[in-house]
C-alpha positions in Angstrom: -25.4 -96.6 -114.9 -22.4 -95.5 -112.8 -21.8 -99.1 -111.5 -22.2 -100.3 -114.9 -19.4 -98.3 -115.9 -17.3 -98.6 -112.7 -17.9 -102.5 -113.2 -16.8 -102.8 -117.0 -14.0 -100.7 -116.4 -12.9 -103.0 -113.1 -13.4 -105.9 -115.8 -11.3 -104.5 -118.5 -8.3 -103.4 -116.2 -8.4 -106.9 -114.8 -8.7 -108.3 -118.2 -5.8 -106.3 -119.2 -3.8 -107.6 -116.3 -4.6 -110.9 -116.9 -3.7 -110.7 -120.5 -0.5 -108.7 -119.6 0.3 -111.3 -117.6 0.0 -114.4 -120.5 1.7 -111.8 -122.6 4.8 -111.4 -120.4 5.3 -115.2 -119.3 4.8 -116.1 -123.4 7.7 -113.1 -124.9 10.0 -115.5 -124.9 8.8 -117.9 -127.1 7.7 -118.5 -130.5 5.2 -116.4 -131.7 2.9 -119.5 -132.3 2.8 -120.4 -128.7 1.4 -117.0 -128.0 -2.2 -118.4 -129.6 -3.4 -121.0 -126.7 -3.2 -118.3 -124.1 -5.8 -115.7 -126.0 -7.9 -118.7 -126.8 -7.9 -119.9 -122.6 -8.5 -116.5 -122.3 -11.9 -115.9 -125.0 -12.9 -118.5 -122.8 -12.0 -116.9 -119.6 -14.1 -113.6 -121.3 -17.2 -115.7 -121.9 -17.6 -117.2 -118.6 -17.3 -114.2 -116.9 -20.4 -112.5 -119.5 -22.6 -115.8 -119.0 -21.9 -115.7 -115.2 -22.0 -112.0 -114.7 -25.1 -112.1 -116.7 -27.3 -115.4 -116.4 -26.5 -116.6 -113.1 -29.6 -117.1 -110.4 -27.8 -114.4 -107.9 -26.1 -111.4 -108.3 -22.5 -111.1 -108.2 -19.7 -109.2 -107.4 -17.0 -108.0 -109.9 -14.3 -108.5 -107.3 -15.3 -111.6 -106.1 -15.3 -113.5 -109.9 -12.2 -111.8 -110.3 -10.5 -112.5 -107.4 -11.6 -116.1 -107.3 -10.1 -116.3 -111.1 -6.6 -115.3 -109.7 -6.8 -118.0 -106.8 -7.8 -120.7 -109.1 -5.0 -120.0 -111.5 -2.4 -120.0 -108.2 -4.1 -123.4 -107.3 -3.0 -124.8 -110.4 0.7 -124.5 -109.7 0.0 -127.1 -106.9 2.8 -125.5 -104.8 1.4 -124.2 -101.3 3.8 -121.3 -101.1 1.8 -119.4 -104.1 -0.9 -117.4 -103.4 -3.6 -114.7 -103.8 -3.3 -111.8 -101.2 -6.4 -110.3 -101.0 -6.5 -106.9 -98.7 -6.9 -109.3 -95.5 -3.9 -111.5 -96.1 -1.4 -108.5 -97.4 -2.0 -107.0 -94.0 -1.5 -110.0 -92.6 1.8 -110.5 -94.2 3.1 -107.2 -93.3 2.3 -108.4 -89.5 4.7 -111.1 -89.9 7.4 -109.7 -91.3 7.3 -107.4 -88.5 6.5 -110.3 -85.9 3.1 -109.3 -84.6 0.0 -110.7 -85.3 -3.0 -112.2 -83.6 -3.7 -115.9 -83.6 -2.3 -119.1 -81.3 1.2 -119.4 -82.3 2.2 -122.1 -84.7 3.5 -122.3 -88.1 2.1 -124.7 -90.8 2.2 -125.8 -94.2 0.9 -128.4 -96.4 2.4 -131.6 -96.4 1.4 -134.8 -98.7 -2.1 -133.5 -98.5 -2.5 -133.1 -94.8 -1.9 -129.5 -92.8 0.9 -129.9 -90.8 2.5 -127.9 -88.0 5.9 -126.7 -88.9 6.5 -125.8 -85.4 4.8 -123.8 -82.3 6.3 -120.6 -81.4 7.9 -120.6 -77.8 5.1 -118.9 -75.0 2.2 -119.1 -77.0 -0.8 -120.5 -76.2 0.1 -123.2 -79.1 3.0 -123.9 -77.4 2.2 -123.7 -74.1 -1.3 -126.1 -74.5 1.4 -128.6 -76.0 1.0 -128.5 -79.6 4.0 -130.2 -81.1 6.0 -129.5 -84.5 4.5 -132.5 -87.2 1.2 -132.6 -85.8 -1.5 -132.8 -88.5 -4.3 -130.7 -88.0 -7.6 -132.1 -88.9 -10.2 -129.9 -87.9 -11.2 -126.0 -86.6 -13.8 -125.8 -84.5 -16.1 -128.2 -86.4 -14.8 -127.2 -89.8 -13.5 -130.1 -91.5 -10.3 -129.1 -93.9 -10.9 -131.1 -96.5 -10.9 -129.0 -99.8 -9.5 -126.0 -98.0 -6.3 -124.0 -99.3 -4.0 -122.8 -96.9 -5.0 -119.2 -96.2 -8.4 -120.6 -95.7 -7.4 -122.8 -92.8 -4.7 -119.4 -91.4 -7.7 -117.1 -91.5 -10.1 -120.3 -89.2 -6.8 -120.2 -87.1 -6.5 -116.6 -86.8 -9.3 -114.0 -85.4 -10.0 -111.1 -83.0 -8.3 -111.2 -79.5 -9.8 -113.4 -76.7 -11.4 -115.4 -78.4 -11.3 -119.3 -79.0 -10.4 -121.4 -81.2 -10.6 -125.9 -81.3 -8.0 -127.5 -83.0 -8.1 -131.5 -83.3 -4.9 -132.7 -84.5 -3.7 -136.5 -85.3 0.1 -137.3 -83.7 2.3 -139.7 -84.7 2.4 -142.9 -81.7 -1.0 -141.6 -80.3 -4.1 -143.6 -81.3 -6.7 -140.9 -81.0 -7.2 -137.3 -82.2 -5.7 -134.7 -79.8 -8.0 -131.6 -79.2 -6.6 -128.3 -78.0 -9.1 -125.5 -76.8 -6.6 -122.3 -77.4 -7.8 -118.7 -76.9 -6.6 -116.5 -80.1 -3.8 -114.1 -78.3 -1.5 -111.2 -80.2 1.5 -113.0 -80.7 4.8 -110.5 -80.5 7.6 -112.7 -81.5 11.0 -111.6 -80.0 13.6 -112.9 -82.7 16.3 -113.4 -80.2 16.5 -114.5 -76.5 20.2 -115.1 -75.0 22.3 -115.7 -72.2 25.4 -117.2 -70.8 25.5 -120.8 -70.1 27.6 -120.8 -66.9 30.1 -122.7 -66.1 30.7 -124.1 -69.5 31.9 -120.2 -70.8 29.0 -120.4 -73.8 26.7 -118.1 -74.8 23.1 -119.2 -75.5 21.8 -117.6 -78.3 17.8 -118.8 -79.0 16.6 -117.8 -82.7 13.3 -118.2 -82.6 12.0 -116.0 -86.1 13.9 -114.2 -88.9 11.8 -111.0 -88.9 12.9 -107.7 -89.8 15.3 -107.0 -86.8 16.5 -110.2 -86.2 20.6 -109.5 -88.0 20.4 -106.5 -85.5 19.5 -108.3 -82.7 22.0 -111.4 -83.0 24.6 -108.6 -83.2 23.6 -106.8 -80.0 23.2 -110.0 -78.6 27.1 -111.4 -79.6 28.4 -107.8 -78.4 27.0 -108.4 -75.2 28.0 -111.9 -75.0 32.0 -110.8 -76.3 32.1 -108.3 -73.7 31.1 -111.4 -70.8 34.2 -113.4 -72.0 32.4 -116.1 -73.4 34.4 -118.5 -75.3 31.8 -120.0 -77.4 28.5 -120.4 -78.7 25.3 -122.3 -79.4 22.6 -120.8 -81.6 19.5 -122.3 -81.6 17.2 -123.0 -84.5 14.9 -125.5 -82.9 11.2 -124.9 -84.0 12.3 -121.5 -85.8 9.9 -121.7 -89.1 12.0 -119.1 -91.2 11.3 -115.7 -92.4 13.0 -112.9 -94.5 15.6 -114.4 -96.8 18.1 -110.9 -96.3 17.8 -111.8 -92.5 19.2 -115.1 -92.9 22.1 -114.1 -95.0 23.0 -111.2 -92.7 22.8 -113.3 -89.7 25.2 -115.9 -91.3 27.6 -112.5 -92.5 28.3 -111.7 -88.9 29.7 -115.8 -88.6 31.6 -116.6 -92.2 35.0 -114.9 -93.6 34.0 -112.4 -96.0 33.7 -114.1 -99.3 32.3 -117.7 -98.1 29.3 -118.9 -99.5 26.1 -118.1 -98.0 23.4 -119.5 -100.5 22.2 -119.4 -103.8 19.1 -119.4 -105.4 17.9 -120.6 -108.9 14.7 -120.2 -111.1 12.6 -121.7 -113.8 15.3 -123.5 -116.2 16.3 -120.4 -118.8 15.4 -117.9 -116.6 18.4 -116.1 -116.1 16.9 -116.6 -112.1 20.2 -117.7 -110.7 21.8 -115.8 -107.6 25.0 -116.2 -105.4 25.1 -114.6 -102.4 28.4 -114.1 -100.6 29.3 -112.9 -97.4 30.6 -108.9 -97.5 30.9 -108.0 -94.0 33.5 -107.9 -91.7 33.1 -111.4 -89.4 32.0 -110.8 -86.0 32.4 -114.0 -84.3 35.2 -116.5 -84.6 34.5 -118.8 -81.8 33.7 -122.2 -81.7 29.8 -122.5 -82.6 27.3 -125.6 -82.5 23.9 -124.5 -84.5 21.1 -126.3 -82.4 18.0 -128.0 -85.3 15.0 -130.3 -85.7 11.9 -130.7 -88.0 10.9 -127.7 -86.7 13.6 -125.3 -88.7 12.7 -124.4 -91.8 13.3 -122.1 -94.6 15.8 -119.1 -93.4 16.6 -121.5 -90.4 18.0 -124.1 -93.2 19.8 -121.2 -94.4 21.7 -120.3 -91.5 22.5 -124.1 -90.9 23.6 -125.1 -94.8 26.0 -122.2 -94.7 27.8 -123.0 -91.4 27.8 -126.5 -91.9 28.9 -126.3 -95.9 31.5 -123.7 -94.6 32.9 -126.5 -92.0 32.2 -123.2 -89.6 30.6 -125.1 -87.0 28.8 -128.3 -86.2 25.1 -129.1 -86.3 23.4 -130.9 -83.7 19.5 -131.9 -83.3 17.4 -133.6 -86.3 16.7 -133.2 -89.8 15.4 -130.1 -90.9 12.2 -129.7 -92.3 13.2 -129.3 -96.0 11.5 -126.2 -96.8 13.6 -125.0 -99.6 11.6 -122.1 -101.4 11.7 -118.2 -102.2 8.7 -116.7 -102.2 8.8 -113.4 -103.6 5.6 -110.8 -102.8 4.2 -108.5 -105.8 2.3 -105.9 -104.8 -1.0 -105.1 -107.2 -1.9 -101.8 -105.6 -1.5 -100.6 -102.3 -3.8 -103.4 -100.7 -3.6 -106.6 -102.5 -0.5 -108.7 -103.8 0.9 -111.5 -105.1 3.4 -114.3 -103.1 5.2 -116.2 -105.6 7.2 -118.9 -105.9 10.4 -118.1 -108.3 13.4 -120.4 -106.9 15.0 -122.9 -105.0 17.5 -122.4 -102.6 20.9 -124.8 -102.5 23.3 -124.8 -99.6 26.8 -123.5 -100.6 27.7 -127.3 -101.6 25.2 -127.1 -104.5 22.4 -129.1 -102.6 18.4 -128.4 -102.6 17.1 -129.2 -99.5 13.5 -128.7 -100.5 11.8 -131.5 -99.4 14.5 -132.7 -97.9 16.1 -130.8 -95.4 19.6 -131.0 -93.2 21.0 -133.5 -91.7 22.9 -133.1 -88.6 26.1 -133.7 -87.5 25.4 -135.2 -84.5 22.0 -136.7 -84.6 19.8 -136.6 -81.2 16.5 -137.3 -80.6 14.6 -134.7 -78.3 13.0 -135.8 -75.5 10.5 -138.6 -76.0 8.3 -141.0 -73.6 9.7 -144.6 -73.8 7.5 -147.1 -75.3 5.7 -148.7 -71.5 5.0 -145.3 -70.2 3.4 -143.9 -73.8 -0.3 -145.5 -73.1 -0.5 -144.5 -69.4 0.7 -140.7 -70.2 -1.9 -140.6 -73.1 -4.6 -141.6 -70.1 -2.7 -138.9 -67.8 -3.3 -135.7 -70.5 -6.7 -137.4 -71.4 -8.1 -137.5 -68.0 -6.2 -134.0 -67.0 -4.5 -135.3 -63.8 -1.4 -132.8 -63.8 -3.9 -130.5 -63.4 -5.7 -132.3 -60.7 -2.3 -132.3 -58.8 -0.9 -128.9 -59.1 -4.4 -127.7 -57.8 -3.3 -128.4 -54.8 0.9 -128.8 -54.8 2.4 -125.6 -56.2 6.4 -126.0 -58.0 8.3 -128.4 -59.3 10.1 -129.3 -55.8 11.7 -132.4 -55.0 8.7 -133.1 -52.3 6.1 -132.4 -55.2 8.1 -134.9 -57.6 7.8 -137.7 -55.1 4.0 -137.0 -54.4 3.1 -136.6 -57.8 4.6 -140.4 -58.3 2.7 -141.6 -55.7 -0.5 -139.5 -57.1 -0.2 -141.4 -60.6 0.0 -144.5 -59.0 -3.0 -144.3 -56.8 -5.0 -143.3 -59.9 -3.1 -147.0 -61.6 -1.4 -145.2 -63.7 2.5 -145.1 -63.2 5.2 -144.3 -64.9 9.2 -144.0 -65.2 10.0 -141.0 -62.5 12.0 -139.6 -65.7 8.6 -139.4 -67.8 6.8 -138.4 -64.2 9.6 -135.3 -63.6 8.8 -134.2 -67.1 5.0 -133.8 -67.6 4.8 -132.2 -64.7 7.4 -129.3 -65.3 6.2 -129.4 -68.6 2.9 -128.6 -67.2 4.2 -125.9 -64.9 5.8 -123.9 -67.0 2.1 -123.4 -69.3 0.6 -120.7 -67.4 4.5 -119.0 -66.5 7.3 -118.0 -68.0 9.2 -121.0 -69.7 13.1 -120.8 -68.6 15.3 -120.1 -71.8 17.3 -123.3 -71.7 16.3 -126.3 -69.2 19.7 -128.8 -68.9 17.6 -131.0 -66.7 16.0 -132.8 -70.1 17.1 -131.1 -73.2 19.0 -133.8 -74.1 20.0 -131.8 -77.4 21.1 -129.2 -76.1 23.2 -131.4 -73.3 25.4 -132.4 -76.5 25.5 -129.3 -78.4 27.8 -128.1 -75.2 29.9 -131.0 -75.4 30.3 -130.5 -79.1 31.2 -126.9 -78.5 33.4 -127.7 -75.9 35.3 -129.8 -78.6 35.1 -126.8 -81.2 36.8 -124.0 -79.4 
């Protein structure tokens, strides 16, 4: 009898929410259009009684219910709206905060496919070589189709230590890719820096917007002010975003009081529309070059509209990702919540970027294979012979880069000493501490210091 009555009240309250809910979105318009939504919603009332009474199993209360909200957020067809049961609103506090447990990559959906925004920097994502636009089509032997996207985060995520397959398609390669990644807690620090010497520029690498991120880019430019650097270059590469009131107090500390960060606008008639300025003192005036590719998204695109728009500095890289969204989280109770979609941001010259993203200034590919080495470095990852080699030959010295050419030939498989040079550092730095800027083949950056050079 007691979970009779615990289980109609759970009903009725949920009901009541649910109806609450139609209610509030309907108030503001005519009272005829208020009939369709307690009709869908008799019909909600009798498929719960048939199901709760005639189905072959018992069910749960929560789980009908529950399952009723996701199916209602599925309807909006918009990725970024979701159900957070008492597993994922955990999960999103970790974020925020830059600490949870999984392999290190962002991802999204994307024209139907799940697609990696980026990898975050010294992760086992990154570090087995997981790339930014990658499309993942399996976990383990879980094929996605028909999944939503917390479905595929929670096959992703897990307890520490333990693995996890993920078989991605990439663009130029003709076969899926598998990675065997062991699930790790990821602590993202927001902010890595350092002085680029002897060009008089600070380095400043961006690589989250989490809840400490403003403070940290200020720490960091102090520190940076008090070394006599002249200028700077932030970079954005790979950075997936974050907290919205990170971005625009990031941007404070680079525009004049007053500029233009970024607005936001709702649902046409909303009243959803928001300006926000900057309103603190500016704390750098230098020249600036803002480092981006497909891999910067969201509070990333932020940063990047304003100081572009603002003519504050230049942009260098590729086209952003185009994620151009405010989500806004709803808590329910203490446990479960609500991430909703309720605006568009536009860059301070009145552009969307959803879908879209930024184009650079200067446009510049990032490193790539050229087109007669691609084939033989597929067979060199496929048949693991970096690894073979380093078994044996330990750092990237000049004595080890000649060998290793040598090595890929005896196994008739050469390539450019360029493409040689590059897999094999690459594969180095995997299992140690990757260097925070390598001039040797970050072409990008390369020209973001020239840039810079010309700013200041």
């Amino acid at each position: 009898m007691f979970k009779k009555i615990r289980e109609r009240s759970l009903h009725f309250t949920i009901l009541a929410f649910l109806t609450g809910l139609f209610l509030g979105v309907n108030l503001s318009f005519k009272a005829e259009a208020l009939e369709p939504a307690h009709s869908y919603l008799d019909y909600f009332h009798q498929v719960y009684q048939i199901v709760r009474t005639e189905y072959v199993d018992t069910v749960e209360t929560r789980n009908l219910f529950y399952g009723a909200i996701r199916g209602m957020l599925q309807a909006l067809n918009d990725p970024f709206t979701r159900f957070l049961n008492e597993e994922d609103f955990a999960e999103l506090k970790e974020e925020t905060t830059g600490k949870f447990v999984g392999v290190g990559i962002e991802i999204t959906v994307k024209d139907g496919a799940i697609v990696v925004i980026s990898p975050i920097n010294d992760t086992p994502a990154m570090k087995a070589g997981i790339k930014a636009g990658d499309k993942i089509t399996k976990i383990d032997t879980s094929d996605l189709k028909d999944k939503s996207l917390p479905e595929i985060i929670k096959l992703i995520r897990g307890l520490p230590h333990t693995k996890v397959k993920l078989t991605v398609v990439r663009e130029g390669f003709d076969d899926p890719i598998t990675f065997d990644l062991e699930r790790m807690p990821i602590k993202i620090d927001a902010v890595s820096y350092d002085v680029l010497k002897d060009h008089d520029t600070g380095y400043i690498k961006v690589k989250t917007f989490s809840s400490d991120t403003s403070r940290e880019i200020e720490k960091a430019l102090g520190d940076l002010n008090a070394r006599g650097i002249r200028r700077v270059i932030v970079d954005l590469r790979w950075n997936p975003g974050g907290l919205l009131d990170q971005a625009i107090s990031m941007t404070e500390l680079f525009l004049d009081k007053g500029k233009m960060i970024v607005s936001t606008r709702g649902r046409e008639g909303s009243g959803n529309f928001k300006e926000y300025l900057a309103d603190k003192p500016t704390l750098y005036k230098g020249g600036l070059v803002v480092l981006v590719n497909k891999g910067s998204a969201s509070a990333s695109e932020i940063f990047a509209g304003a100081i572009k728009d603002n003519r504050r500095g230049k942009l260098v890289g590729e086209k952003t990702f185009g994620k151009g969204s405010v989500q806004k989280s709803y808590n329910l109770n203490e446990k479960i919540g609500l991430a909703l979609t309720i605006a568009k941001y536009y860059t301070p010259s009145g552009v969307s970027i959803h879908g879209k993203g930024i184009e650079p200034d200067f446009v510049v590919s990032s490193e790539s294979f050229p087109e007669d080495d691609r084939k033989n470095v597929n067979a060199i990852y496929r048949e693991k012979l970096v690894d073979a080699f380093l078994n044996t030959h330990k750092g990237y010295t000049p004595e080890n880069r000649k060998e290793f050419m040598v090595f890929l030939k005896g196994h008739n498989l050469p390539i450019s000493e360029r493409s040689a040079n590059y897999i094999l550092k690459s594969e180095i730095y995997r299992f140690s501490k990757q260097p925070l800027f390598d001039l040797e083949f970050d072409s990008q950056l390369k020209k973001a210091i020239e840039v810079v050079g010309k700013e200041s």
